[in-house]
N, C-alpha and C positions, 0 to 999 in steps of 0.2 A: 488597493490591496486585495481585496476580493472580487471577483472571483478569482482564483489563482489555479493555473494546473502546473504540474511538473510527469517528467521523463523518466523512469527508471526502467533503466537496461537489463536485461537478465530474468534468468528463470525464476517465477517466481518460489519459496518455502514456505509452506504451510504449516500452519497452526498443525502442533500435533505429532510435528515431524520426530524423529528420534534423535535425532543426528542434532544436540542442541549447540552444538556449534556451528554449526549450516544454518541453522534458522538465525543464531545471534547477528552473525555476518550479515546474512539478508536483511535483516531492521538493521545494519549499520549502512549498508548501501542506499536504504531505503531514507535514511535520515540525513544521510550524507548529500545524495539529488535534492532530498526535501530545502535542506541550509542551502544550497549554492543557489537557487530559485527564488527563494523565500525574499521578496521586497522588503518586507518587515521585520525588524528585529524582536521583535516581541511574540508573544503566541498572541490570540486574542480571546477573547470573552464573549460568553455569549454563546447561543447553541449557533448551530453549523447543519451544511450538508456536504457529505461526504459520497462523490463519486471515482469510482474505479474500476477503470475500462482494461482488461486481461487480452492483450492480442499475443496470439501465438499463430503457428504455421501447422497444420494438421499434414502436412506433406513431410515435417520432419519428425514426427510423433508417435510412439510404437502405442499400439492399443492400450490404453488404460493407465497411459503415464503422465494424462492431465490431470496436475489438482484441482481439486474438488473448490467451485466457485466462494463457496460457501468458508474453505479455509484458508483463502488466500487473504482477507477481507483484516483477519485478526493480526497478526504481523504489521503488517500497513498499519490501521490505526494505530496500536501497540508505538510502533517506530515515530510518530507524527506528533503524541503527545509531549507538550513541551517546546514546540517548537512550533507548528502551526498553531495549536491550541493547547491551552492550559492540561484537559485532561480529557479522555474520549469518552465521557460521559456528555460531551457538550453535542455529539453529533446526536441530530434531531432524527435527521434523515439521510438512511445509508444506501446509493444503491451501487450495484457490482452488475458490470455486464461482460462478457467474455465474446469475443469478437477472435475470428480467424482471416488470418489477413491471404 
């Protein structure tokens, strides 16, 4: 069951966004990849490490329209509890890396 990674397609919405319908839809994309992937029907117990790798294309990207690493992170967990894990108080250890492909 663990370790487990999954795929999500798309731009990511950040924590914070205004537009809280854009951010809703994103944790439902986000939970949506999460279920199709998930070998486990259950969440599980127990602390976790939560990693999340942010590739994007800097060739398609106008100055200053990447989110902030930092507010991508909350969304994702946010969308995950319940389903990987009971509630994201269980992640121990969070890291977030942002890679340009």
């Amino acid at each position: 069951m663990l370790p487990f990674e999954f795929v999500v397609i798309g731009r990511p919405v950040p924590h914070g966004n205004r537009d809280k319908v854009e951010l809703r839809r994103w944790r439902k994309v986000v939970r949506e990849a999460a279920i199709a992937a998930w070998p486990a029907k259950a969440p599980v117990g127990g602390l976790i490490q939560v990693t999340i790798t942010h590739y994007y294309d800097s060739k398609n990207l106008e100055y200053g329209t990447l989110p902030d690493s930092d507010a991508i992170v909350k969304p994702v967990s946010d969308a995950l509890n319940g389903i990987i894990y009971v509630d994201d108080y269980q992640i121990s250890d969070f890291v977030n890396r942002r890679r340009d492909v």
